[in-house]
DOGUMI-759732 format. One record per residue: residue number from 1; x, y, z of N, C-alpha, C, CB in turn. Coordinates in steps of 0.05 Angstrom, whole numbers, padded with zeros to 5 digits. Glycine has a CB too. Layout:
BEGIN
num|npx|npy|npz|capx|capy|capz|cpx|cpy|cpz|cbpx|cbpy|cbpz
NUM|X|Y|Z|X|Y|Z|X|Y|Z|X|Y|Z
...
! end
This chain:
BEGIN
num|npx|npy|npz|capx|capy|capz|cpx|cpy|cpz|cbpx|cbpy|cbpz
1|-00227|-00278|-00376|-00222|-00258|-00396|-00234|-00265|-00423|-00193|-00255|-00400
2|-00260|-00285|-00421|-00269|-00285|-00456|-00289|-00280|-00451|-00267|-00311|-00477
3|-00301|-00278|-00472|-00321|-00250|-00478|-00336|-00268|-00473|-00326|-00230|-00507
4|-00344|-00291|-00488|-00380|-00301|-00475|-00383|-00301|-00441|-00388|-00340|-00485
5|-00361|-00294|-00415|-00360|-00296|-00397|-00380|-00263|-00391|-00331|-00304|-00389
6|-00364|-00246|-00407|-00367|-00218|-00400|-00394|-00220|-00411|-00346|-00196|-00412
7|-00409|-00233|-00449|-00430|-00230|-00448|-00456|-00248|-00424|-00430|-00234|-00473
8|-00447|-00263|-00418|-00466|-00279|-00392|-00461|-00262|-00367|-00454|-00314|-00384
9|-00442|-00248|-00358|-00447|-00230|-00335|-00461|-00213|-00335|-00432|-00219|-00327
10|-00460|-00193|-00357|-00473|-00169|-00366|-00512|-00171|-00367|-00458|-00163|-00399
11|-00513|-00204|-00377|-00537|-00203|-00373|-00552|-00207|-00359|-00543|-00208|-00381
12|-00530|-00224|-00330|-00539|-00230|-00304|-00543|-00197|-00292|-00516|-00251|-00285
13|-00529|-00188|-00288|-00529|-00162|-00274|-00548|-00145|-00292|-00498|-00148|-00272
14|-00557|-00145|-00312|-00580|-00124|-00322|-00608|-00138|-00319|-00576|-00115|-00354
15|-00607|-00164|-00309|-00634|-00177|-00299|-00633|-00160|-00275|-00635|-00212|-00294
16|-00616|-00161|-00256|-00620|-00138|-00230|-00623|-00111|-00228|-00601|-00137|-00216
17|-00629|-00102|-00254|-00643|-00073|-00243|-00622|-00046|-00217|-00675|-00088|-00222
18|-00603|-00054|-00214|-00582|-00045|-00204|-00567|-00034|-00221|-00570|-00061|-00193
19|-00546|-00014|-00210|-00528|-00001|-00219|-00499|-00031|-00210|-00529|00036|-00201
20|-00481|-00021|-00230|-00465|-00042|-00222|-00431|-00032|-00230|-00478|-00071|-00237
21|-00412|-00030|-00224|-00384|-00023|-00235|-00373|-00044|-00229|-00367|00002|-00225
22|-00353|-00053|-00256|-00337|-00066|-00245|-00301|-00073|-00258|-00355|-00086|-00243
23|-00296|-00083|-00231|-00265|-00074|-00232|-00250|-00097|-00247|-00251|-00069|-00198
24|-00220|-00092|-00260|-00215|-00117|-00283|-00198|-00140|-00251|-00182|-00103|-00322
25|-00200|-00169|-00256|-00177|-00176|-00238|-00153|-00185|-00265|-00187|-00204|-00213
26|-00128|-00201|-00248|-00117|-00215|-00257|-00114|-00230|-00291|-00122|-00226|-00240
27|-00140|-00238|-00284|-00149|-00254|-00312|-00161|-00237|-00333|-00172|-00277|-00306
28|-00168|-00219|-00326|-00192|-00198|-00345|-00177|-00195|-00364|-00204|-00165|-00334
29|-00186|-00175|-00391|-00182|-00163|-00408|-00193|-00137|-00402|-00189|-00175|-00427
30|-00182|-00118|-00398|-00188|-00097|-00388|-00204|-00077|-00408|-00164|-00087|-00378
31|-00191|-00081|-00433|-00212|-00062|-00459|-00234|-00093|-00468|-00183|-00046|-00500
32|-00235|-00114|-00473|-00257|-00117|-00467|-00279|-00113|-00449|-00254|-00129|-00468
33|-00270|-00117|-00427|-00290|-00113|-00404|-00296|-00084|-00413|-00277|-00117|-00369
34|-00290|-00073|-00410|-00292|-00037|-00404|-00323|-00041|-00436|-00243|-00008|-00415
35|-00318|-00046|-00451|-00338|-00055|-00476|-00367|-00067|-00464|-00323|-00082|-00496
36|-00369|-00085|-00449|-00393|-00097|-00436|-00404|-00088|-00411|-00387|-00122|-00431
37|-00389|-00068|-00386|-00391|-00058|-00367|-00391|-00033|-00361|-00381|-00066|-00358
38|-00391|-00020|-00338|-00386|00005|-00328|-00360|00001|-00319|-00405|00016|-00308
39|-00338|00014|-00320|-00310|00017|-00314|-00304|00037|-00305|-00293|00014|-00332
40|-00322|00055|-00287|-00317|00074|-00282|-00292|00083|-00261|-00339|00079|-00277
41|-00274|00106|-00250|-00260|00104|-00232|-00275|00119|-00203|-00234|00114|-00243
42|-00300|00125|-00210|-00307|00134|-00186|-00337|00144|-00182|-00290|00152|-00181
43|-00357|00136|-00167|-00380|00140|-00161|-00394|00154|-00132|-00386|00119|-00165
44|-00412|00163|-00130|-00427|00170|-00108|-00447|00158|-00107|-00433|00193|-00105
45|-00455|00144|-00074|-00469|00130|-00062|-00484|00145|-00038|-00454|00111|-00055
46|-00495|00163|-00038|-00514|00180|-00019|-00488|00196|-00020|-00529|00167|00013
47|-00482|00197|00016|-00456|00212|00026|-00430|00209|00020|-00453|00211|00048
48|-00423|00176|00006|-00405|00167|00000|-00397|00162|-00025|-00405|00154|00010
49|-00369|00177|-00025|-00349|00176|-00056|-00337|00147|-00044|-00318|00209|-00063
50|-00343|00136|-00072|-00334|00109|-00077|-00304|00123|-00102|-00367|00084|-00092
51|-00287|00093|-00095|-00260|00105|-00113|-00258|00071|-00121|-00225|00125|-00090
52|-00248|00070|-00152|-00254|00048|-00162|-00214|00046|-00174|-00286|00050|-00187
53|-00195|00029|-00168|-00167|00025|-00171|-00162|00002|-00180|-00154|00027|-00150
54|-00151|00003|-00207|-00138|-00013|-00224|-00113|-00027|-00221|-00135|-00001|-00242
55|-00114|-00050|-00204|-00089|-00051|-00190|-00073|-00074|-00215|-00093|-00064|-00154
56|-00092|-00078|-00240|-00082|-00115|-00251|-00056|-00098|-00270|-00116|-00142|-00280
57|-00035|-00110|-00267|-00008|-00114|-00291|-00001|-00137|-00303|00017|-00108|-00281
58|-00017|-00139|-00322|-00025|-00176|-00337|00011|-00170|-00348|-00065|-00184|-00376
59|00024|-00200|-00357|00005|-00220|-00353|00009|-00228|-00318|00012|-00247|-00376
60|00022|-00221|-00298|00027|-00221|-00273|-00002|-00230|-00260|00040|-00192|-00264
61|-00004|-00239|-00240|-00021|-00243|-00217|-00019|-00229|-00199|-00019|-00263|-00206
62|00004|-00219|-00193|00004|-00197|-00170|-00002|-00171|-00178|00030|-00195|-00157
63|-00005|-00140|-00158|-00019|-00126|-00167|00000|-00106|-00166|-00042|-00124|-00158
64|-00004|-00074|-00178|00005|-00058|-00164|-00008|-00035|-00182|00035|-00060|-00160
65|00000|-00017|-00169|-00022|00014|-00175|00005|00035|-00184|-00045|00031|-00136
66|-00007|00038|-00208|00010|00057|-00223|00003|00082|-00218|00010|00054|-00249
67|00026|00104|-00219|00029|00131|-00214|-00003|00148|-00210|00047|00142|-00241
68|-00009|00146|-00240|-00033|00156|-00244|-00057|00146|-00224|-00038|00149|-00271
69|-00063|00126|-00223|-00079|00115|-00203|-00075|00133|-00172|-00070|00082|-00201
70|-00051|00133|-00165|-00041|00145|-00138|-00056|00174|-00146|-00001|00145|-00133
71|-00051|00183|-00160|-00047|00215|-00161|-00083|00217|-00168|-00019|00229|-00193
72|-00095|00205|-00181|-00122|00207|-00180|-00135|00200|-00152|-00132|00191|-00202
73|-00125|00185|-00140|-00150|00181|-00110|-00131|00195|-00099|-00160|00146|-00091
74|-00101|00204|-00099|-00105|00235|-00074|-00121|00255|-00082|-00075|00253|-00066
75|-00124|00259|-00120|-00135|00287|-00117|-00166|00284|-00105|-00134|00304|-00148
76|-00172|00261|-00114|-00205|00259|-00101|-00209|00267|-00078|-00218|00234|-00098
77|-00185|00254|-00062|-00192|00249|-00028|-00189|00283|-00027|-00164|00224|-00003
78|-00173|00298|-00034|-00172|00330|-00028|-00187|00341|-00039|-00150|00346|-00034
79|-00206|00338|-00063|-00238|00344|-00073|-00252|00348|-00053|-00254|00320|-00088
80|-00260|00325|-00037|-00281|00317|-00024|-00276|00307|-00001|-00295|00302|-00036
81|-00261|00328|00020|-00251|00324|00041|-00266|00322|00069|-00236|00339|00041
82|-00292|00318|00054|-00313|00321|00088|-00329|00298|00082|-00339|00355|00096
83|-00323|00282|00057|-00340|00265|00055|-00333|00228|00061|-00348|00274|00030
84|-00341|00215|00068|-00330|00194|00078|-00321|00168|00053|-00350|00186|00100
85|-00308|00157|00055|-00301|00148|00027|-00287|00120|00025|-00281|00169|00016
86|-00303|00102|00010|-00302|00076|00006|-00276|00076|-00017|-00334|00064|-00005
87|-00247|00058|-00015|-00235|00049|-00033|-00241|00021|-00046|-00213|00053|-00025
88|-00239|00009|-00069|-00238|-00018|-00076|-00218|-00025|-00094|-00261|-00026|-00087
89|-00211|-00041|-00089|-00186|-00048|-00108|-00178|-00089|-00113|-00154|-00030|-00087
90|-00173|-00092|-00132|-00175|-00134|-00133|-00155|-00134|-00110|-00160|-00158|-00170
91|-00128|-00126|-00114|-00110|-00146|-00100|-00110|-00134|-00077|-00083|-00150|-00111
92|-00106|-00148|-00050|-00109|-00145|-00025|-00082|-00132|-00015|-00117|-00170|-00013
93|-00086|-00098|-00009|-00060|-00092|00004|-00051|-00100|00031|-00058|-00066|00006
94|-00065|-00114|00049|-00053|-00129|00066|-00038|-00157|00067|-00067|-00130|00079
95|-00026|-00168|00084|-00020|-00191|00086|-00043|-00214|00096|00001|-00189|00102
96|-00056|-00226|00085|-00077|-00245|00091|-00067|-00264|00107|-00089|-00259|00069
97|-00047|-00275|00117|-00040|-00306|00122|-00038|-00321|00115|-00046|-00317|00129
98|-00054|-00322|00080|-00052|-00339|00065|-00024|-00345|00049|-00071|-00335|00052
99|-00007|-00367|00035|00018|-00361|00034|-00009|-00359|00006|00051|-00379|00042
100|-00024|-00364|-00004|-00028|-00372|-00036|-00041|-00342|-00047|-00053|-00404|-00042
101|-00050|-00331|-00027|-00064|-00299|-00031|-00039|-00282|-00028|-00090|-00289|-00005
102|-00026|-00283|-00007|00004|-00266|-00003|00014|-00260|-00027|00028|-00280|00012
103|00011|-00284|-00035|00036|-00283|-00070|00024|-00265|-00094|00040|-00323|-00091
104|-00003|-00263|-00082|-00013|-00247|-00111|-00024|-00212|-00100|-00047|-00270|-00128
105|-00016|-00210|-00076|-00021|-00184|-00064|-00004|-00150|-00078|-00010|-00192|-00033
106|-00020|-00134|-00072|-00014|-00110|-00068|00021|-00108|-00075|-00025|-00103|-00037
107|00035|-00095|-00088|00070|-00097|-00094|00073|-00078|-00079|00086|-00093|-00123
108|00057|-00048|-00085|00068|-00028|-00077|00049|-00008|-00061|00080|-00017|-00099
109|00036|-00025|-00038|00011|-00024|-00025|00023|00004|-00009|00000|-00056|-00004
110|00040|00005|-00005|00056|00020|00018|00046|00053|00013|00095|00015|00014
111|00050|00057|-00024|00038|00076|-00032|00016|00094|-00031|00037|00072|-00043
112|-00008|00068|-00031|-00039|00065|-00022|-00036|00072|00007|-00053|00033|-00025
113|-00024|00067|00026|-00028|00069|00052|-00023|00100|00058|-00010|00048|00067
114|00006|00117|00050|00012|00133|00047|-00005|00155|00036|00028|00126|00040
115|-00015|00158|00013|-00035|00170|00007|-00055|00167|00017|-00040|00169|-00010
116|-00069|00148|00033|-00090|00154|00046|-00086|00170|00076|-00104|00129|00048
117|-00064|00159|00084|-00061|00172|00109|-00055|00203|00107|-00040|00158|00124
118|-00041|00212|00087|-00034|00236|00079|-00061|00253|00072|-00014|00233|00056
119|-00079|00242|00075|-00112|00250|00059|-00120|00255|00075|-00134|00232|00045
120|-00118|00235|00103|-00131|00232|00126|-00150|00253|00133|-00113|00228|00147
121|-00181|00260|00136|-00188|00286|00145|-00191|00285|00174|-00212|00297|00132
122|-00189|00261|00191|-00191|00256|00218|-00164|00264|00235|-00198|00226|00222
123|-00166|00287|00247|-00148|00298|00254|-00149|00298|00293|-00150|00324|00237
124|-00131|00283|00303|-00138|00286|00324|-00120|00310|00349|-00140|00260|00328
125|-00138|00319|00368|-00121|00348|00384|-00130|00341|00411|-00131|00385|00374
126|-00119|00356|00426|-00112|00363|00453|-00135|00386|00462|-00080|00374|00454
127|-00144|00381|00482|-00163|00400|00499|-00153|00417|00504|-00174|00395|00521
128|-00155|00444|00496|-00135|00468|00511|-00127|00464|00539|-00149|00495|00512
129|-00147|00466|00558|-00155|00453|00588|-00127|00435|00593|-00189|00429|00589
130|-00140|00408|00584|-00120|00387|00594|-00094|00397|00584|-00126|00356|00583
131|-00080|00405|00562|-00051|00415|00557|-00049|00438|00574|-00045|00422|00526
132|-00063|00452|00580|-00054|00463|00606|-00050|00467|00629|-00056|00471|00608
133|-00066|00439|00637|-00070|00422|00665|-00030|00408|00664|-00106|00388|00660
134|-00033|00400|00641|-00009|00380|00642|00012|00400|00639|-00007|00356|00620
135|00021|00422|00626|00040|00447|00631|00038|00450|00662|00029|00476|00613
136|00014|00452|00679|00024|00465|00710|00036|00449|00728|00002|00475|00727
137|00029|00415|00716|00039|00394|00735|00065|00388|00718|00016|00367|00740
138|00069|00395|00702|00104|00390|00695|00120|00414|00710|00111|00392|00655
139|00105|00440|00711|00127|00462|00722|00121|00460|00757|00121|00500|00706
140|00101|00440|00763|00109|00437|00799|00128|00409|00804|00075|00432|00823
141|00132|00398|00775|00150|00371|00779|00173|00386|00768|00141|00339|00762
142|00179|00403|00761|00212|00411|00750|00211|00401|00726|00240|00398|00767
143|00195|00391|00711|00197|00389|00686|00186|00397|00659|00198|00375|00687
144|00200|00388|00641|00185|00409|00619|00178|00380|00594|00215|00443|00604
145|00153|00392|00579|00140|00386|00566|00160|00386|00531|00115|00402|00574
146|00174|00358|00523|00187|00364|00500|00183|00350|00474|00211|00363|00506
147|00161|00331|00486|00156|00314|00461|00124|00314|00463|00171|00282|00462
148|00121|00298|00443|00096|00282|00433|00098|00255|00419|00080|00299|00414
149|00076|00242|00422|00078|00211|00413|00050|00205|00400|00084|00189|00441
150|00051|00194|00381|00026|00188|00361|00028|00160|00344|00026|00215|00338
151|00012|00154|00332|00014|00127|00320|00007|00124|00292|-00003|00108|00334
152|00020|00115|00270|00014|00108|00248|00000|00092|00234|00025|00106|00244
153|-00029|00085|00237|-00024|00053|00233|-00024|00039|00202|-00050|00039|00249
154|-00021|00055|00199|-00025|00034|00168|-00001|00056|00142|-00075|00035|00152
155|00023|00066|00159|00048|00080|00141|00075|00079|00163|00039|00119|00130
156|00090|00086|00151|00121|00089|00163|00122|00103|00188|00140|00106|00144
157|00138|00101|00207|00142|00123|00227|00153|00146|00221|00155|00115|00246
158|00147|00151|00198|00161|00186|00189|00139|00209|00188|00176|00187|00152
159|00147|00230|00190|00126|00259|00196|00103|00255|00166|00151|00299|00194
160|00078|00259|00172|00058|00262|00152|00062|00291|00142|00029|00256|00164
161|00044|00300|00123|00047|00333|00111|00032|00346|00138|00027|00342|00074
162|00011|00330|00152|-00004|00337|00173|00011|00345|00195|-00020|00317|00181
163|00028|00321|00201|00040|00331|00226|00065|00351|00218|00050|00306|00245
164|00066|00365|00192|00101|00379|00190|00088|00409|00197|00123|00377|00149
165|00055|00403|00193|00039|00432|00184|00034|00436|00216|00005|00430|00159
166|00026|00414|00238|00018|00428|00256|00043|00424|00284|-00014|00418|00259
167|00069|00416|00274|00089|00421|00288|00093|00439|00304|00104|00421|00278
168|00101|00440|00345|00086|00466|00354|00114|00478|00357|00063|00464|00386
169|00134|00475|00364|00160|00468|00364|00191|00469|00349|00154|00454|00366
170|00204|00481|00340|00226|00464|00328|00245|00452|00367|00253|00492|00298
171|00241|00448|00374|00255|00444|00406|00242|00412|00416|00242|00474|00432
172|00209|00413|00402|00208|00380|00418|00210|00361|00397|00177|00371|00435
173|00205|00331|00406|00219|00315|00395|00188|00303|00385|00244|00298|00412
174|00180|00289|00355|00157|00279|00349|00164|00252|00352|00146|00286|00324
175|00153|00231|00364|00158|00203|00366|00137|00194|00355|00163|00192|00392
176|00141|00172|00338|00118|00163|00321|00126|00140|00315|00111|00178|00297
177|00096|00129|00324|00096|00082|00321|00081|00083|00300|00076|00052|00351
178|00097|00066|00288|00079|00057|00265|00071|00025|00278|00098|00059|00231
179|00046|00021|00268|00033|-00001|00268|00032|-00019|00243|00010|00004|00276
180|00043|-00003|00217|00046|-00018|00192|00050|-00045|00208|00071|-00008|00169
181|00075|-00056|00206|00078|-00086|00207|00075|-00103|00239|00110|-00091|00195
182|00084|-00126|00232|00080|-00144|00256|00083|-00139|00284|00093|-00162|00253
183|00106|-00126|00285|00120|-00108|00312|00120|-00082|00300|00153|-00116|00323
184|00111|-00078|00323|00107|-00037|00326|00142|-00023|00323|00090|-00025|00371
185|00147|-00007|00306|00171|00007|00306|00170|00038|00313|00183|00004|00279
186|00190|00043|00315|00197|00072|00332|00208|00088|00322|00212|00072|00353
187|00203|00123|00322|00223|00126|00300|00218|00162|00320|00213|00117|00255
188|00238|00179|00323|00230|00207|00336|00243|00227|00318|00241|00210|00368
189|00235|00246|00304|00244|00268|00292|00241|00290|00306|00233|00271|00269
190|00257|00324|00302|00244|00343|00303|00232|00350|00274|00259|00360|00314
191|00217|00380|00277|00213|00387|00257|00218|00419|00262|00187|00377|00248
192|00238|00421|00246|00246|00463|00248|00244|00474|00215|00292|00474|00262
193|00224|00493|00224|00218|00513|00196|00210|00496|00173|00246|00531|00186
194|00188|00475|00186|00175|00468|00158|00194|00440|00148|00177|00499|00132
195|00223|00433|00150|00238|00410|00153|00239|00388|00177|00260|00419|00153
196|00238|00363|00164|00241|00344|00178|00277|00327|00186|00219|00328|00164
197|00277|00335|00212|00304|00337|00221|00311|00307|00239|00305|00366|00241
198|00320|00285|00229|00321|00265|00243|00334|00262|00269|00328|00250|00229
! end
């Protein structure tokens, strides 16, 4: 965080002839830096929106992403919903393994995860065909078709805005793993009239 650092970077990186942004960590001074650099929160790279997240709360080591931050990369991700999209951020929202990196990680990563998955434009469906292959072999087995099962991997086992919107049902049951943590958890809702019904 002292400036002859920021003036000796600035002049390494303008010997390179490159475009360059960069993000504050831990140690930074954030309105200095922003004085010597590009601090931008967001760029394009050919096809790709880059999103640039301020995760430092000095004087702390650990990180976390305030309101605003959240609410700016969902509106982006709903901007530019066909386009593929790089996040960066200092503190690591995963668990590394490290106990000495752990301690300075992501607080409220859960957030980050949530909003991205809620962004998600990768939507995955069913072959008309095959769901109706599997409707004729449930009604020559006597049975009926009442759930679905899907996977979370990186949020809670609770209904996304995605899945409340394409709910086919208030009658079957949504079962949903999340892969967030170490062991896979389980969790089955309905969903009637737009509510999520545990």
């Amino acid at each position: 965080g002292e400036e002859q650092s920021y003036v000796w970077l600035a002049e390494q990186l303008a010997g390179l002839e490159i475009p360059a942004i960069v993000l504050p960590g831990n140690h930074d001074d954030r309105n200095m830096m922003a004085s010597y650099f590009d601090c931008s929160f967001a760029s394009q790279l050919g096809s790709w929106r880059i999103t640039f997240l301020d995760s430092c709360i000095p004087p702390s080591t650990k990180g976390q992403l305030a309101d605003d931050q959240i609410t700016a990369l969902a509106r982006t991700l709903a901007t530019y919903p066909e386009q593929p999209h790089l996040v960066f951020l200092h503190h690591p929202p995963i668990p590394l393994g490290s106990s000495w990196m752990d301690g300075m990680g992501l607080t409220n990563a859960n957030l980050l995860w949530d909003c991205l998955d809620a962004s998600s434009a990768r939507v995955y469906s069913v072959n008309p065909q095959d769901f109706m292959r599997a409707e004729q072999d449930a009604d020559d087995r006597d049975w009926e078709i009442n759930s679905v099962v899907h996977s979370h991997t990186q949020s809670e086992p609770y209904p996304s805005p995605t899945d409340v919107d394409a709910a086919v049902s208030p009658d079957w049951h949504y079962v949903i793993v999340s892969l967030k943590r170490e062991a896979p958890e389980v969790r089955s809702y309905r969903i009637v009239d737009g509510e999520i019904v545990a």
